[in-house]
Backbone as XML, in Angstrom:
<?xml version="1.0"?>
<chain id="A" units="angstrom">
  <residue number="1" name="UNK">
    <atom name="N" x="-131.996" y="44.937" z="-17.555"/>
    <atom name="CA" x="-130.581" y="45.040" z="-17.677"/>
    <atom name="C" x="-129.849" y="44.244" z="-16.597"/>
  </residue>
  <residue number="2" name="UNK">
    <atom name="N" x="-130.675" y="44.066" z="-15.661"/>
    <atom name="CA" x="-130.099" y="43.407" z="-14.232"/>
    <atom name="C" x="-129.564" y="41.944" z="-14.614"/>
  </residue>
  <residue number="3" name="UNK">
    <atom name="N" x="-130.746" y="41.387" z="-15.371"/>
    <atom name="CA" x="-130.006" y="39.877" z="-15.790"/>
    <atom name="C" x="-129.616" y="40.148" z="-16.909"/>
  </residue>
  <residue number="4" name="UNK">
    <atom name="N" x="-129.063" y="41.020" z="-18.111"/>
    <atom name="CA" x="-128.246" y="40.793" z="-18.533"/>
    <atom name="C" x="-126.866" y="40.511" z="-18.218"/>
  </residue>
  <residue number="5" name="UNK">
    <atom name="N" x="-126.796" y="41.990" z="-17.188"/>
    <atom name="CA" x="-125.317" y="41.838" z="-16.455"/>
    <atom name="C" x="-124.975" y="40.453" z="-15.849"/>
  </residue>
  <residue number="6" name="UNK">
    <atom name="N" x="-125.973" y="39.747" z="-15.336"/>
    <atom name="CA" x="-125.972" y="38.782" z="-14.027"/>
    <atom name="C" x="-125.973" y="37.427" z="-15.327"/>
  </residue>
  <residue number="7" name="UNK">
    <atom name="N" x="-125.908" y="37.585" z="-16.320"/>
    <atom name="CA" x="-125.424" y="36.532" z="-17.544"/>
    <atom name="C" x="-123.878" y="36.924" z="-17.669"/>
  </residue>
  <residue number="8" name="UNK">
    <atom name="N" x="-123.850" y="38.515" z="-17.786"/>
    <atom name="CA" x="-122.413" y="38.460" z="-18.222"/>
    <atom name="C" x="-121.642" y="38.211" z="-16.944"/>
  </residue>
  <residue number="9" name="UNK">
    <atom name="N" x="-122.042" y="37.952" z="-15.896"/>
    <atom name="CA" x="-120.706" y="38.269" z="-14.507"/>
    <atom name="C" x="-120.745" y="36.340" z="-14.811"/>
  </residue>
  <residue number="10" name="UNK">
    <atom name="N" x="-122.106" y="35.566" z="-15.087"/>
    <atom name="CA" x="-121.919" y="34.732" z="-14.638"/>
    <atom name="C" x="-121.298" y="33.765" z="-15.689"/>
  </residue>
  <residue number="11" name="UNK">
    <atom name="N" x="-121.504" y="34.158" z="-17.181"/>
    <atom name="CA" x="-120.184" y="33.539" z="-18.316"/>
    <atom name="C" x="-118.937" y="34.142" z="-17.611"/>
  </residue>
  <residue number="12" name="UNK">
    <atom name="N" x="-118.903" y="34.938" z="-17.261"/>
    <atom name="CA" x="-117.257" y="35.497" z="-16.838"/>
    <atom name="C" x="-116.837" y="34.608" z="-16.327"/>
  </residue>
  <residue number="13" name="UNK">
    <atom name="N" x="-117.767" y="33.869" z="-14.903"/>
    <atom name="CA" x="-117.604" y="33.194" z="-13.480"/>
    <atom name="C" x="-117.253" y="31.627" z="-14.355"/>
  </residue>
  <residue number="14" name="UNK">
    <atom name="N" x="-118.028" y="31.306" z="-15.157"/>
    <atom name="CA" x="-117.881" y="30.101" z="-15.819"/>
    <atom name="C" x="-116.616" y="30.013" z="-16.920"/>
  </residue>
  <residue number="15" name="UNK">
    <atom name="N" x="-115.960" y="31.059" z="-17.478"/>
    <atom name="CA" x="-114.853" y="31.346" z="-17.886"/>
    <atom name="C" x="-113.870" y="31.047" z="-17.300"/>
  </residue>
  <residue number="16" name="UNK">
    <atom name="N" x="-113.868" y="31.600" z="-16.046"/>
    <atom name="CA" x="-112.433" y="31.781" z="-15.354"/>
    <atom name="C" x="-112.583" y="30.130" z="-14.898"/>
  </residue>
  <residue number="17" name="UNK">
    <atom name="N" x="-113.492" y="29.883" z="-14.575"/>
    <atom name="CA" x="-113.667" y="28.158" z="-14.244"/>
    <atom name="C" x="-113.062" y="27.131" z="-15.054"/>
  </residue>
  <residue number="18" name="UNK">
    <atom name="N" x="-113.609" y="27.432" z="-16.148"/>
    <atom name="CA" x="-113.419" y="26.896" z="-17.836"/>
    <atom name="C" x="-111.400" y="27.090" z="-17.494"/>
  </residue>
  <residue number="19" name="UNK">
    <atom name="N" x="-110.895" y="28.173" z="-17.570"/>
    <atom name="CA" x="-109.589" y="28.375" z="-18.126"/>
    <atom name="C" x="-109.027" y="27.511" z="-16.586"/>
  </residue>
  <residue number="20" name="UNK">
    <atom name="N" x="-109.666" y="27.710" z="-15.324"/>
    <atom name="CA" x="-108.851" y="26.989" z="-14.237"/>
    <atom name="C" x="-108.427" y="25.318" z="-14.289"/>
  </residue>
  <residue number="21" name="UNK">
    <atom name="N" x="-109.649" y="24.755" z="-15.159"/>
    <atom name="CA" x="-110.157" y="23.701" z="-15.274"/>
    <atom name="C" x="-109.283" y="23.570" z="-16.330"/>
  </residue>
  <residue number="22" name="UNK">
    <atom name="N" x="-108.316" y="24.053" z="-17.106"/>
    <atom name="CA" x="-107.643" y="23.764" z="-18.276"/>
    <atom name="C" x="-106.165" y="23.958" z="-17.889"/>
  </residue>
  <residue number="23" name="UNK">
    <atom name="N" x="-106.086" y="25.142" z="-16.836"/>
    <atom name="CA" x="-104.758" y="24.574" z="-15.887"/>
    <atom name="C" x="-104.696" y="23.475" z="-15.259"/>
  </residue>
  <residue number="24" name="UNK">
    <atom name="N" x="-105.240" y="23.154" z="-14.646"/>
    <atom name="CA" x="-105.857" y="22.431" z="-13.440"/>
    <atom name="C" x="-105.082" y="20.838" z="-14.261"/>
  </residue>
  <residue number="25" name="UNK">
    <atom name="N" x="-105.772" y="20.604" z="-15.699"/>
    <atom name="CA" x="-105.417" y="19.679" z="-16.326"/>
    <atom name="C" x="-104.309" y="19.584" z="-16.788"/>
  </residue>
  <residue number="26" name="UNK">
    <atom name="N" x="-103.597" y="20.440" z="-17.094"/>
    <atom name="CA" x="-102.298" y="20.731" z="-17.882"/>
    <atom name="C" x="-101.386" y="20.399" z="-16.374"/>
  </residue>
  <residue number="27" name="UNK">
    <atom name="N" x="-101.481" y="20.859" z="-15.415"/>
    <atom name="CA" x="-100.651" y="20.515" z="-14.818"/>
    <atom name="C" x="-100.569" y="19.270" z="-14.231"/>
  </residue>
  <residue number="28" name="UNK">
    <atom name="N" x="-101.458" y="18.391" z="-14.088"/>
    <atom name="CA" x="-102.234" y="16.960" z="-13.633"/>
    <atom name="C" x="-100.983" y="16.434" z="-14.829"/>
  </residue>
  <residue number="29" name="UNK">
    <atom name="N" x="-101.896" y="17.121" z="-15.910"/>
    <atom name="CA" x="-100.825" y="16.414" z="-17.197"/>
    <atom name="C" x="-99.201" y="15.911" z="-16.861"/>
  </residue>
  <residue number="30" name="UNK">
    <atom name="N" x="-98.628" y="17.575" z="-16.880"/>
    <atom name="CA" x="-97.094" y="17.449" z="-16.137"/>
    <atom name="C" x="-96.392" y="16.966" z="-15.094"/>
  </residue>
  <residue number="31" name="UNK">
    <atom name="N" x="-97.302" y="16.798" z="-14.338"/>
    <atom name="CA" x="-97.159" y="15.716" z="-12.800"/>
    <atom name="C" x="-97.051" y="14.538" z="-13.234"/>
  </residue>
  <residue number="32" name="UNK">
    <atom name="N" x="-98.318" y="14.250" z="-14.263"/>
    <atom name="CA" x="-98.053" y="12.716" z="-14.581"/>
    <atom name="C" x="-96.901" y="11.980" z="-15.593"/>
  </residue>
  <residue number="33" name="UNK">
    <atom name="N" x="-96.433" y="13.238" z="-16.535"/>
    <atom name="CA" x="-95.115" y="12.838" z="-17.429"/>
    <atom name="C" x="-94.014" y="13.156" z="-16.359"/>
  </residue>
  <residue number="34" name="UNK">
    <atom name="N" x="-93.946" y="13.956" z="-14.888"/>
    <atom name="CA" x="-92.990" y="13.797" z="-14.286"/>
    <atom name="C" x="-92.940" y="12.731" z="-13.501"/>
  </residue>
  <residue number="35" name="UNK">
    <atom name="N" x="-94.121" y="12.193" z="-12.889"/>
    <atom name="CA" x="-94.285" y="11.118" z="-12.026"/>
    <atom name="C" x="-93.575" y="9.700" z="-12.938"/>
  </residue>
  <residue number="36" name="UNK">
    <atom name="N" x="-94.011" y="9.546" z="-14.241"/>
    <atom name="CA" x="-93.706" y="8.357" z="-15.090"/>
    <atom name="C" x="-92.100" y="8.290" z="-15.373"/>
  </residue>
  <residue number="37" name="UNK">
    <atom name="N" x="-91.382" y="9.871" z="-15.314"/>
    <atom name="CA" x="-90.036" y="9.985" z="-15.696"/>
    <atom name="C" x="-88.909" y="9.702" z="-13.958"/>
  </residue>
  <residue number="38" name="UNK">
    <atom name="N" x="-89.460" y="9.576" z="-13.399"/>
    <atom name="CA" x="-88.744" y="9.239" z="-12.023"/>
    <atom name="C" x="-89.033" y="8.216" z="-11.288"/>
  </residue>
  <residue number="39" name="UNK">
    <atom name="N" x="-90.562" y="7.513" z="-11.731"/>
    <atom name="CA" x="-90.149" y="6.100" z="-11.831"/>
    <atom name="C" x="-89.571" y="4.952" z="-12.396"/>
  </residue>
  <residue number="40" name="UNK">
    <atom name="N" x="-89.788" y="5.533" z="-13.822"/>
    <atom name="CA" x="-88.653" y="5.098" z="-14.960"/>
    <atom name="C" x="-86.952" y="5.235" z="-14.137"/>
  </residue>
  <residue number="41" name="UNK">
    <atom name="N" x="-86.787" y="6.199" z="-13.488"/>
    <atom name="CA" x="-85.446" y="6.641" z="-13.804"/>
    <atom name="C" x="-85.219" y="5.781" z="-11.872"/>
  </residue>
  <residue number="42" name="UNK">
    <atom name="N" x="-86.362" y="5.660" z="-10.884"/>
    <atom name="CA" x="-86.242" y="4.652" z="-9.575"/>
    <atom name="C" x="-85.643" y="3.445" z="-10.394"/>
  </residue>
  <residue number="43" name="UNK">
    <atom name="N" x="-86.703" y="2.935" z="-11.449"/>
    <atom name="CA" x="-86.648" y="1.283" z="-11.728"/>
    <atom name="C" x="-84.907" y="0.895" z="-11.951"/>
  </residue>
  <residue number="44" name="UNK">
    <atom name="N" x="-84.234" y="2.358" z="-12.998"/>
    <atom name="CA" x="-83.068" y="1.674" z="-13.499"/>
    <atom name="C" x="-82.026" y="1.629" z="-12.335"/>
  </residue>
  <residue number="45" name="UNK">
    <atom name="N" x="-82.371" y="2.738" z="-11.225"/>
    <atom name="CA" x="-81.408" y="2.622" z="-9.547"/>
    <atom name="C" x="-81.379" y="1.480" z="-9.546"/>
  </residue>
  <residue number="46" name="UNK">
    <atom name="N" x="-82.666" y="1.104" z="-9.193"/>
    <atom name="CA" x="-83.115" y="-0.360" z="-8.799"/>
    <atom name="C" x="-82.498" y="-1.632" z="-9.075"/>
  </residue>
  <residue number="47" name="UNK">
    <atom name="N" x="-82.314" y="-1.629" z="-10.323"/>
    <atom name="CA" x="-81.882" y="-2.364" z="-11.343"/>
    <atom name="C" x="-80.539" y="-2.409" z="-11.501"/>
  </residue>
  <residue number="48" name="UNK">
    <atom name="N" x="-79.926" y="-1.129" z="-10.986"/>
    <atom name="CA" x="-78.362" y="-0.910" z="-10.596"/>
    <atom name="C" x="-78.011" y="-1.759" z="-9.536"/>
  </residue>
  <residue number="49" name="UNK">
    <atom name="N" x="-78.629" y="-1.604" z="-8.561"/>
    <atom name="CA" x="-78.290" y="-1.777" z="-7.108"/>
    <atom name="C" x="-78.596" y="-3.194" z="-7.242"/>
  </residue>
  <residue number="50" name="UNK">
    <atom name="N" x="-79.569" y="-4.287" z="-7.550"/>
    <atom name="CA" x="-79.728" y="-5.638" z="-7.732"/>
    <atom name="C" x="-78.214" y="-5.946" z="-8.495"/>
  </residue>
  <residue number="51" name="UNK">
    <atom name="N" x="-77.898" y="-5.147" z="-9.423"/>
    <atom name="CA" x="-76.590" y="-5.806" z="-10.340"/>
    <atom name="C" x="-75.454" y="-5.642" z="-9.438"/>
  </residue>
  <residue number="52" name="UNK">
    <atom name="N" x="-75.364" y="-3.977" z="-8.694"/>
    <atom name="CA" x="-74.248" y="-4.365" z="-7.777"/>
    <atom name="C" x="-73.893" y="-5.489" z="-6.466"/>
  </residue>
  <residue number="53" name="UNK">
    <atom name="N" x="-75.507" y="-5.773" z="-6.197"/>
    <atom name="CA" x="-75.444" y="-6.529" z="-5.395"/>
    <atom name="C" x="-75.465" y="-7.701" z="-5.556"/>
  </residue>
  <residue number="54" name="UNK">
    <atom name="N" x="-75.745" y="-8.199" z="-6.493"/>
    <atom name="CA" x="-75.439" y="-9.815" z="-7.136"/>
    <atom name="C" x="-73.823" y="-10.012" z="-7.215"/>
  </residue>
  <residue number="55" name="UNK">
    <atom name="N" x="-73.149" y="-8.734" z="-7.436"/>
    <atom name="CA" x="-71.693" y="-8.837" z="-7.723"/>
    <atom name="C" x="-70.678" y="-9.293" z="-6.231"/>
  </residue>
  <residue number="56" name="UNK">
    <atom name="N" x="-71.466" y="-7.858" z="-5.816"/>
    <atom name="CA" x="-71.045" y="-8.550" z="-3.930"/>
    <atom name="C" x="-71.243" y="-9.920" z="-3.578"/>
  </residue>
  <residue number="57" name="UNK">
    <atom name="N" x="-72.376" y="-10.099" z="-3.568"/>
    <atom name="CA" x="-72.349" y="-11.864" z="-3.121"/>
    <atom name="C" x="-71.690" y="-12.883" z="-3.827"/>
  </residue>
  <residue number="58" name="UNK">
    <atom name="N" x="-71.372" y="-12.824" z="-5.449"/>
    <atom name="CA" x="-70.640" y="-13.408" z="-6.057"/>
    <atom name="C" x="-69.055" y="-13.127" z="-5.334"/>
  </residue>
  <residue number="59" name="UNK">
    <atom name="N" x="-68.840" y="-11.826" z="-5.038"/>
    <atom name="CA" x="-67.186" y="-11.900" z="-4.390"/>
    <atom name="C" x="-67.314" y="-12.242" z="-3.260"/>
  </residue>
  <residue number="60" name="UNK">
    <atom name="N" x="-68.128" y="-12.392" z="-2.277"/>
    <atom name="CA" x="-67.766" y="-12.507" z="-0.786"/>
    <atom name="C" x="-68.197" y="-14.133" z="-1.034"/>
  </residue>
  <residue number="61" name="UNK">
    <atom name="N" x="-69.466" y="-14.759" z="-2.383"/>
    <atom name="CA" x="-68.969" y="-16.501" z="-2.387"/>
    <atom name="C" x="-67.285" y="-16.599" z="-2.952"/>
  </residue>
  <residue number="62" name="UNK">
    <atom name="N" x="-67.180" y="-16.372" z="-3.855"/>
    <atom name="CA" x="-65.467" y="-16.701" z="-4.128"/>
    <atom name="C" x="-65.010" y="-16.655" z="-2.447"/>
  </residue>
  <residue number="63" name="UNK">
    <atom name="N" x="-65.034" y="-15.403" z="-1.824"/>
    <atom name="CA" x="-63.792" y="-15.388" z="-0.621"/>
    <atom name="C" x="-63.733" y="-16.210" z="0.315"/>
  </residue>
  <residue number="64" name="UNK">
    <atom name="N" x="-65.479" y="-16.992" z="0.575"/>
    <atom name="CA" x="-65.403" y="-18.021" z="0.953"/>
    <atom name="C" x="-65.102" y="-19.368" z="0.799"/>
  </residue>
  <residue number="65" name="UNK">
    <atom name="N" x="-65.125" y="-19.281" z="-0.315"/>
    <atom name="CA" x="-64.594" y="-20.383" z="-1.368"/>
    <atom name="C" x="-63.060" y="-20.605" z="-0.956"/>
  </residue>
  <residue number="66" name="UNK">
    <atom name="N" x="-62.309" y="-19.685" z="-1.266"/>
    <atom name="CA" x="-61.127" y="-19.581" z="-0.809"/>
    <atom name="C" x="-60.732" y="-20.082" z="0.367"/>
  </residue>
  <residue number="67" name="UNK">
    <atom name="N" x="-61.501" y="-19.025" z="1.534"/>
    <atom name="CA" x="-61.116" y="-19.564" z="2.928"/>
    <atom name="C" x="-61.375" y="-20.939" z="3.353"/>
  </residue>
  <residue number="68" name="UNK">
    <atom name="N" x="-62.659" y="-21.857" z="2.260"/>
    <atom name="CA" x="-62.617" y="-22.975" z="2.787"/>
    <atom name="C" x="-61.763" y="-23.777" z="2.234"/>
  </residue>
  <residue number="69" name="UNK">
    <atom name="N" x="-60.664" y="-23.506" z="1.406"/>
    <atom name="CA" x="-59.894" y="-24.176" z="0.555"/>
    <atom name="C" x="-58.473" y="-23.882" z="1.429"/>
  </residue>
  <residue number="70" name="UNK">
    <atom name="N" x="-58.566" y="-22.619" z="1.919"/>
    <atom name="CA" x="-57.336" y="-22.416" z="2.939"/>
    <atom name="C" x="-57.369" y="-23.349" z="4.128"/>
  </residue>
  <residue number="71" name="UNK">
    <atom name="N" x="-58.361" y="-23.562" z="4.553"/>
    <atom name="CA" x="-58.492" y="-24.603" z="5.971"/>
    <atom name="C" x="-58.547" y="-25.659" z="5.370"/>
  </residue>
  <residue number="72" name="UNK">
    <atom name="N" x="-59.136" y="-26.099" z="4.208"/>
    <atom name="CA" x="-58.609" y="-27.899" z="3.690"/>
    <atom name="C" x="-56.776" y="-28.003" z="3.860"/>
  </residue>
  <residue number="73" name="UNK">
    <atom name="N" x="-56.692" y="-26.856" z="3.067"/>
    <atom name="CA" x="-54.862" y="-26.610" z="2.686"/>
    <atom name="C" x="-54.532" y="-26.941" z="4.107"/>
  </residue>
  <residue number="74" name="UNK">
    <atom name="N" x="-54.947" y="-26.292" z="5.080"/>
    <atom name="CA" x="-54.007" y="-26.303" z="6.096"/>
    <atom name="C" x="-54.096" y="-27.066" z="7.084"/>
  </residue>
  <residue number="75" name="UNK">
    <atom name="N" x="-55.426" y="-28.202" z="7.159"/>
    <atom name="CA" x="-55.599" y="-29.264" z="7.824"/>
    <atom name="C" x="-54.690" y="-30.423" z="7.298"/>
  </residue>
  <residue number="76" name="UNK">
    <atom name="N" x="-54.354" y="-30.274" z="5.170"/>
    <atom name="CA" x="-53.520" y="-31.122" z="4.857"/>
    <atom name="C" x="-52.265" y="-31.064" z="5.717"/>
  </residue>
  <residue number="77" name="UNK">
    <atom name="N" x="-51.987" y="-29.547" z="5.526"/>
    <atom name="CA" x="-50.250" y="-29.159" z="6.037"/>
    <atom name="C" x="-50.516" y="-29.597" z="7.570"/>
  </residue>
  <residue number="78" name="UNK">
    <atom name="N" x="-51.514" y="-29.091" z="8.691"/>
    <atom name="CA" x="-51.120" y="-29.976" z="9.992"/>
    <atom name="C" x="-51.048" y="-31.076" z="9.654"/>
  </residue>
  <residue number="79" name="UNK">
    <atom name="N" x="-51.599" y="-32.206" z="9.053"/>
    <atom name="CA" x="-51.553" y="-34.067" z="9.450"/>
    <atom name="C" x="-49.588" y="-34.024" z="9.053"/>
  </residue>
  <residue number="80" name="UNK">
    <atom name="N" x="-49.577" y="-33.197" z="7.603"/>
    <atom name="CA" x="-48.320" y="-33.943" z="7.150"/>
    <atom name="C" x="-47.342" y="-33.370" z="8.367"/>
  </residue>
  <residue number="81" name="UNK">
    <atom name="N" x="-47.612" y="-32.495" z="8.891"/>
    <atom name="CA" x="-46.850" y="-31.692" z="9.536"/>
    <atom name="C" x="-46.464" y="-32.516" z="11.153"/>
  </residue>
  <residue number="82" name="UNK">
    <atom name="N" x="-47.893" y="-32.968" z="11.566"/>
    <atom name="CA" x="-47.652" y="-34.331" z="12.624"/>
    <atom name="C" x="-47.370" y="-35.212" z="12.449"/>
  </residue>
  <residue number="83" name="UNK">
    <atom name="N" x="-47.205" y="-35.942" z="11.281"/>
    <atom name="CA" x="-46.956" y="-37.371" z="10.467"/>
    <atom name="C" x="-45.464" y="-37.095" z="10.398"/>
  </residue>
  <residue number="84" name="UNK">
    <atom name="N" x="-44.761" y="-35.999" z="10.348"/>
    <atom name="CA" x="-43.154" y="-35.373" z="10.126"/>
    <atom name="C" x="-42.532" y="-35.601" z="11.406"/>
  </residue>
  <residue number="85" name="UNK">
    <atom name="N" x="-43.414" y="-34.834" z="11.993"/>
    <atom name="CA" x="-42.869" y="-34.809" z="13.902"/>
    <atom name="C" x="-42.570" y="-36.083" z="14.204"/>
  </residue>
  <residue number="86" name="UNK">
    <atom name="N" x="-43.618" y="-36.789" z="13.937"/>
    <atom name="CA" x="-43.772" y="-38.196" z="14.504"/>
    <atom name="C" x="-42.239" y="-39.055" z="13.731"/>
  </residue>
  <residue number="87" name="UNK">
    <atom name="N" x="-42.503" y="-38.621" z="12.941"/>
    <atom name="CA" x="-41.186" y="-39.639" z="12.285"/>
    <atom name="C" x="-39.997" y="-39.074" z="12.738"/>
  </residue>
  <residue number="88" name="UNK">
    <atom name="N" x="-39.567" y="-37.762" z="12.895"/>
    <atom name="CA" x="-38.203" y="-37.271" z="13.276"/>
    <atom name="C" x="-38.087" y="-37.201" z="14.563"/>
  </residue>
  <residue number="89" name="UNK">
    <atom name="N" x="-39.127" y="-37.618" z="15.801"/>
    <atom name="CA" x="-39.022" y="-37.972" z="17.265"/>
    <atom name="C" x="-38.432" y="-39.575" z="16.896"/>
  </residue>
  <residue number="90" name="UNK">
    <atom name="N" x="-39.567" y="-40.067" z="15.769"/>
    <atom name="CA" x="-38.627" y="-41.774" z="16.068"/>
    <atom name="C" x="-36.981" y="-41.988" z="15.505"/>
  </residue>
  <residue number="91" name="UNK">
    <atom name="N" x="-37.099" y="-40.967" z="14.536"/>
    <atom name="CA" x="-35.316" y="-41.033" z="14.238"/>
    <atom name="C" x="-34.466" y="-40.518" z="15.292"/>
  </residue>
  <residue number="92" name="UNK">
    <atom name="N" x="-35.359" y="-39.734" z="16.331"/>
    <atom name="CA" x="-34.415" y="-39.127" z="17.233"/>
    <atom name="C" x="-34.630" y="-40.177" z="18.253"/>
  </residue>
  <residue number="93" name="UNK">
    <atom name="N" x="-35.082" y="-40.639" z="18.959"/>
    <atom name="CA" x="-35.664" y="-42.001" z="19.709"/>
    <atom name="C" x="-34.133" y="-43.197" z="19.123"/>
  </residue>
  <residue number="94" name="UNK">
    <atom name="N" x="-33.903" y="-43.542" z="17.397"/>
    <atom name="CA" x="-33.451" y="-44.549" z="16.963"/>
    <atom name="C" x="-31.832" y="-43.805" z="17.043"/>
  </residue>
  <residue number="95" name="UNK">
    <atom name="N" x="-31.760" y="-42.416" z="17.094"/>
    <atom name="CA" x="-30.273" y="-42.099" z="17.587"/>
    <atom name="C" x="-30.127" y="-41.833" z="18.938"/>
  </residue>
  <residue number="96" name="UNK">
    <atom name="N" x="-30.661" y="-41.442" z="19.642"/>
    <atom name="CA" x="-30.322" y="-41.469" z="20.977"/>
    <atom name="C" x="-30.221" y="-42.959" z="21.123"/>
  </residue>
  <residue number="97" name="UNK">
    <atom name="N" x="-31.036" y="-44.093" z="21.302"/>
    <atom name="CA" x="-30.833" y="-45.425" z="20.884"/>
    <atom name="C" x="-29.486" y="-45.891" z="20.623"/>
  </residue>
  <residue number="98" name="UNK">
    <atom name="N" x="-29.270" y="-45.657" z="19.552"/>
    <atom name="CA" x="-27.604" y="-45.804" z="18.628"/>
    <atom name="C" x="-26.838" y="-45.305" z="19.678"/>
  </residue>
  <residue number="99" name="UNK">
    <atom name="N" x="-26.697" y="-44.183" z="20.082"/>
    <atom name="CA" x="-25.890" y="-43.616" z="20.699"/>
    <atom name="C" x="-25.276" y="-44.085" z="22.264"/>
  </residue>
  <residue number="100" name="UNK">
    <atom name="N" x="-26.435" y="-44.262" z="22.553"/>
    <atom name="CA" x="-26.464" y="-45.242" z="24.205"/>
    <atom name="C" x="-25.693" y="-46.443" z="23.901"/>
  </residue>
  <residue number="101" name="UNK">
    <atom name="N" x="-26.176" y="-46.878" z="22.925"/>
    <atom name="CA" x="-25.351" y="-48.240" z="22.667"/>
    <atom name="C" x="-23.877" y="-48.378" z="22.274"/>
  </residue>
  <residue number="102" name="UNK">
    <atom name="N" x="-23.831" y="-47.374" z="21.295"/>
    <atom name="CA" x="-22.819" y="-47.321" z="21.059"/>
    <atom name="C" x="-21.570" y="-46.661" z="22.608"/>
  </residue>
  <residue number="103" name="UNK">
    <atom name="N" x="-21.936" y="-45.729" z="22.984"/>
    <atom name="CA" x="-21.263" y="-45.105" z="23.860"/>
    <atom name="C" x="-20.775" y="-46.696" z="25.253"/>
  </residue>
  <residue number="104" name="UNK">
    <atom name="N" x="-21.838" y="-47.228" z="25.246"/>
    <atom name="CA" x="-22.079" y="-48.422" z="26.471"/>
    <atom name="C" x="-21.175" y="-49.324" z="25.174"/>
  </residue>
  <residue number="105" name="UNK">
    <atom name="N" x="-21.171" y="-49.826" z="24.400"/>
    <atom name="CA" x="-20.043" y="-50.974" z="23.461"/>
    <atom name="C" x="-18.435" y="-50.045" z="23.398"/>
  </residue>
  <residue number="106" name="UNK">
    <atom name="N" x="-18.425" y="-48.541" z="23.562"/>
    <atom name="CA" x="-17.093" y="-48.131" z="23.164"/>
    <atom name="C" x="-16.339" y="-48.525" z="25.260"/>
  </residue>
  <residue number="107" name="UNK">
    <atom name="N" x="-17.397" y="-48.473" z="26.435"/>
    <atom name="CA" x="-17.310" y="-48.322" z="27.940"/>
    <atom name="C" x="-16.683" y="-49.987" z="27.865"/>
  </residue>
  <residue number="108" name="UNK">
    <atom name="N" x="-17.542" y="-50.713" z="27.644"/>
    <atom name="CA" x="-17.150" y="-52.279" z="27.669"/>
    <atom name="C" x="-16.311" y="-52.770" z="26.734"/>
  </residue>
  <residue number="109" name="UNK">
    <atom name="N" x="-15.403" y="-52.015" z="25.982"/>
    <atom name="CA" x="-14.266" y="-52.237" z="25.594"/>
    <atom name="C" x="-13.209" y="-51.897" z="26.027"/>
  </residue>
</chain>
């Protein structure tokens, strides 16, 4: 009777093994449909964050774009802006001029 029992304790022992071994898998299972569903769901972050960030560099190229179009603009506006000076010192140069003369032709009359 001794090894009968010592069959039945030890199907029992191989039972509970058997059913652990069938959790054991089932949950391996669910780890792995959760593991696949949150890298799926990393990739599309991922995939977010590349799109937002392509967008950024597209606006901060425009802003540079801009600013280098503001310093062309405004290297035009200084030349014309010294090319102006220069001419309204010589009109002022050609009236003070006038003026001397004239004032010295109204003295010697």
């Amino acid at each position: 009777m001794e090894l009968n029992e010592e069959n039945v304790s030890l199907r029992h022992v191989l039972d509970k093994l058997a059913n652990m071994d069938d959790r054991i898998e089932e949950h391996f299972g669910g780890l792995t449909v959760e593991m696949s569903r949150l890298s799926a769901e990393l990739k599309e972050e991922v995939e977010a964050i590349k799109t937002n960030l392509k967008s950024v560099e597209q606006s901060l190229q425009s802003a540079w774009d801009s600013i280098n179009d503001l310093q062309e603009e405004s290297k035009t506006h200084s030349g014309f802006k010294r090319t102006s000076q220069q001419t309204l010192d010589s009109y002022q140069e050609e009236i003070n001029l006038l003026k001397r003369n004239s004032a010295s032709a109204v003295i010697q009359n």
